[in-house]
N, C-alpha and C positions, 0 to 999 in steps of 0.2 A: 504494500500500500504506500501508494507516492502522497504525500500532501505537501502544499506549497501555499505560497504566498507573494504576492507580487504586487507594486504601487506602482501602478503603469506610464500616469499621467497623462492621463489619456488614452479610453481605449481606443478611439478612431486614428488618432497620430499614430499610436502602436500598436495596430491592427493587423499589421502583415508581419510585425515579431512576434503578436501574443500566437495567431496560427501558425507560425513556423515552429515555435518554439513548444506547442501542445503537440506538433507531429512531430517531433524530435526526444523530446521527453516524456513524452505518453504517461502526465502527471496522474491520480485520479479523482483528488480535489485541488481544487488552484481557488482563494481568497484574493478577489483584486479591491485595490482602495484607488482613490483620486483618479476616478474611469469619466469624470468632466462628460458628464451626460445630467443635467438635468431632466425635471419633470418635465418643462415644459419643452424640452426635444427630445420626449421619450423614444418617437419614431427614428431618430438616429442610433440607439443602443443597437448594433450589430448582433441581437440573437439569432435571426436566423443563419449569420454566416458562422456564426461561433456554435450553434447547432449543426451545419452543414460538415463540420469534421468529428463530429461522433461527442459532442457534451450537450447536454441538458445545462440551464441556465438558472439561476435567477439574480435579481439585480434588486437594489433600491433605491431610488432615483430618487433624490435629496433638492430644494428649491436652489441650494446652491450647487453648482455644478461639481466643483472641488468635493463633497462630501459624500457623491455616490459610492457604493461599492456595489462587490457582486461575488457569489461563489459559482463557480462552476463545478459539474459533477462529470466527468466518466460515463457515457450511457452502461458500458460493460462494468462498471462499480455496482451499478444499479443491478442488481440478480434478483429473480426471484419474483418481478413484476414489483421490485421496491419503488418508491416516489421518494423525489426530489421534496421536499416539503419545509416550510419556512415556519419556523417557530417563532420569531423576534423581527420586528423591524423598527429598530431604533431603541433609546430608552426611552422607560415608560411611557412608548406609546408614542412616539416622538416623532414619528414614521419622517417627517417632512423635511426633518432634523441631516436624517443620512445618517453617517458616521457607523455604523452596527447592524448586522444583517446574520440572524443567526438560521440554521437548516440543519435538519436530519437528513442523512443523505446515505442508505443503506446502513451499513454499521456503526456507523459515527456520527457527532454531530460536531459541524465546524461553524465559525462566528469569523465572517470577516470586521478586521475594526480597522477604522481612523482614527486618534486621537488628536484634539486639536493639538496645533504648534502654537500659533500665536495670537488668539481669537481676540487681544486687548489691544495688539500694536506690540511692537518690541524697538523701538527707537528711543525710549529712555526705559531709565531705570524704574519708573511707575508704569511705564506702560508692559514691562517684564514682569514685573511681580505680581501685575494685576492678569497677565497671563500666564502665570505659573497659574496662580490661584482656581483661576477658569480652569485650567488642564487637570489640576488636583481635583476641583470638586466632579470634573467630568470623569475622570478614573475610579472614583470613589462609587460615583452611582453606577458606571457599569460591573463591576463589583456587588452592588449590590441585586442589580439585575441577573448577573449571571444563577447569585445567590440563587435567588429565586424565581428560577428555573424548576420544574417538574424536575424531579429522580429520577435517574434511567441510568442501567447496567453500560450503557453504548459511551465510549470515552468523548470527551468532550474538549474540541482542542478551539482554544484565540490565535487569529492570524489574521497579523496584519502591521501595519505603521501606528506604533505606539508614542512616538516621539519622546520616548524616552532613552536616554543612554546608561545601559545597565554597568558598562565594564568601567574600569579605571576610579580615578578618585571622582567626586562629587564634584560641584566650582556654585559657590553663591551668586544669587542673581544673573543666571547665566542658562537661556534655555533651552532646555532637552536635557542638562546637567545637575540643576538645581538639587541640593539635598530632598523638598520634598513634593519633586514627580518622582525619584527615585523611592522613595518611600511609600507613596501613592500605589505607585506598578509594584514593589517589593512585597506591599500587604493584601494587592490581586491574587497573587502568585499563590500568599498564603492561603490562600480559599481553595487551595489545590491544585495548583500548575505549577509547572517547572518551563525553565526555557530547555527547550529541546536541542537547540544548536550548539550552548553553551555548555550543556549536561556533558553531551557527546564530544564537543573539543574544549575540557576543563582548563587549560592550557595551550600557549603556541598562536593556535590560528585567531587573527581577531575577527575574521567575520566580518569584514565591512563588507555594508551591502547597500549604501546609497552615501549619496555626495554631489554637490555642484562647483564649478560648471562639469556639462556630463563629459567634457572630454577629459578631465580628469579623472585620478583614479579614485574611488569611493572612501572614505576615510571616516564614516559614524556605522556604529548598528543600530539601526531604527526599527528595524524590519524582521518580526518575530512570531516563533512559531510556538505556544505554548501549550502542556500537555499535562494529563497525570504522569503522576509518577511511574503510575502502570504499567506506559506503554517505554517506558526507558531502559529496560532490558532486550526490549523488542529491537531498537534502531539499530537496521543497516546501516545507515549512512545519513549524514545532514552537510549541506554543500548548502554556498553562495555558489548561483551561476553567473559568473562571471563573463561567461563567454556571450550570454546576451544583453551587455551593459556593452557595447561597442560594436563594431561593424561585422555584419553579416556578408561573406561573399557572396552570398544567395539573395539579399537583400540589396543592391546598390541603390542607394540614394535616400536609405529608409531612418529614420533617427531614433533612435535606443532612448530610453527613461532614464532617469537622473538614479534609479535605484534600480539592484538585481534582484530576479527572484531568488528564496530562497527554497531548499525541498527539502524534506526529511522523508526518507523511505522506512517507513517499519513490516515487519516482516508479519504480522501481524495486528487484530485488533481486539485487546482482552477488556474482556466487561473490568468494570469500576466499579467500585461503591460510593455515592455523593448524596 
């Protein structure tokens, strides 16, 4: 089982990477954020071409374009005459909102998230702290939404652009850094996830997986896949692709996202207790 996570930035701009890159890594959930599809140009969401190479869709299209996301499913994940079926859209209810997009999706259930970066301004120091704040209480309630969620045996993974930075030291008034969105996301985690990329390279690799400008090389981890603890004996393998943050010889003339996906394959998917 491949699960992934990718903040596209657009899925119409990166519409000929996101289908190259489903036929090359044959993921069997992929979480997108920042897919710049509003409501009101819902008829532009590319489902039926992102149906036409074998995934079932769903999306939630958010007033602001930036806060759409979407999870894609695998038709062949789906056994059994299973359904793509959407649990959550938004917090509490928030549908309009964007940002959170949760599905049951044959064995699993995955949540793509956005967390806001800068919803206050980040040009002085009142306008960061007042966007810490926002980020913290926004982490908070989905946390608490997660909470309370129906029980089910089926694990339960978050992916997505957190805009948090887990690794290294903390840095005051300084965001994505700040001691407490770290703390915010560290006391998510306690409600039972782990980050699955970090579990699996506890050391060495740092996993950068987005950055600007995109012809540079990625230099923060934003971009995370998180899991019970259940499934962390299970993982094969957790990679940044790298190789689809820059040019495709298949693609000429196509522009790559400022962030890569991320994939965790587990070999399996063991019921949990929550």
């Amino acid at each position: 089982m491949k699960i992934a996570t990718w903040s596209v930035n657009s899925v119409n701009s990166r519409l000929q990477y996101l289908l190259h890159w489903l036929h090359e890594r044959q993921p069997d959930v992929v979480a997108l954020q920042k897919i710049r599809v509003s409501r009101k140009r819902r008829r532009t969401f590319p489902t039926e071409v992102i149906e036409g190479v074998g995934y079932r869709v769903a999306e939630l299209l958010a007033d602001q374009e930036l806060c759409s996301v979407a999870v894609l499913v695998r038709q062949g994940f789906l056994r059994g005459g299973a359904q793509l079926e959407v649990r959550q859209r938004g917090l509490a209810g928030r549908a309009a909102d964007g940002r959170l997009l949760s599905v049951e999706a044959g064995p699993v259930q995955v949540s793509s998230v956005y967390a806001p970066y800068a919803p206050c301004g980040r040009g002085t120091i009142d306008q960061v702290r007042r966007s810490t704040r926002a980020k913290v209480s926004w982490l908070r309630s989905l946390k608490r939404c997660i909470a309370e969620q129906p029980a089910t045996p089926k694990p339960m993974f978050l992916c997505g652009d957190f805009n948090v930075v887990l690794d290294g030291e903390s840095e005051p008034d300084t965001l994505n850094r700040s001691p407490e969105e770290r703390d915010a996301l560290t006391s998510l985690c306690a409600g039972g996830f782990v980050d699955l990329y970090r579990v699996h390279h506890p050391g060495g690799r740092p996993g950068f997986n987005s950055g600007t400008p995109i012809a540079s090389p990625p230099a923060t981890r934003l971009h995370l896949v998180l899991g019970p603890t259940s499934v962390v004996p299970h993982i094969k393998s957790a990679r940044v692709d790298l190789e689809y943050r820059g040019p495709i010889d298949d693609l000429p003339g196509e522009k790559w996202a400022p962030g890569a996906p991320v994939i965790i394959e587990i070999s399996d998917a063991p019921a949990v207790d929550r």
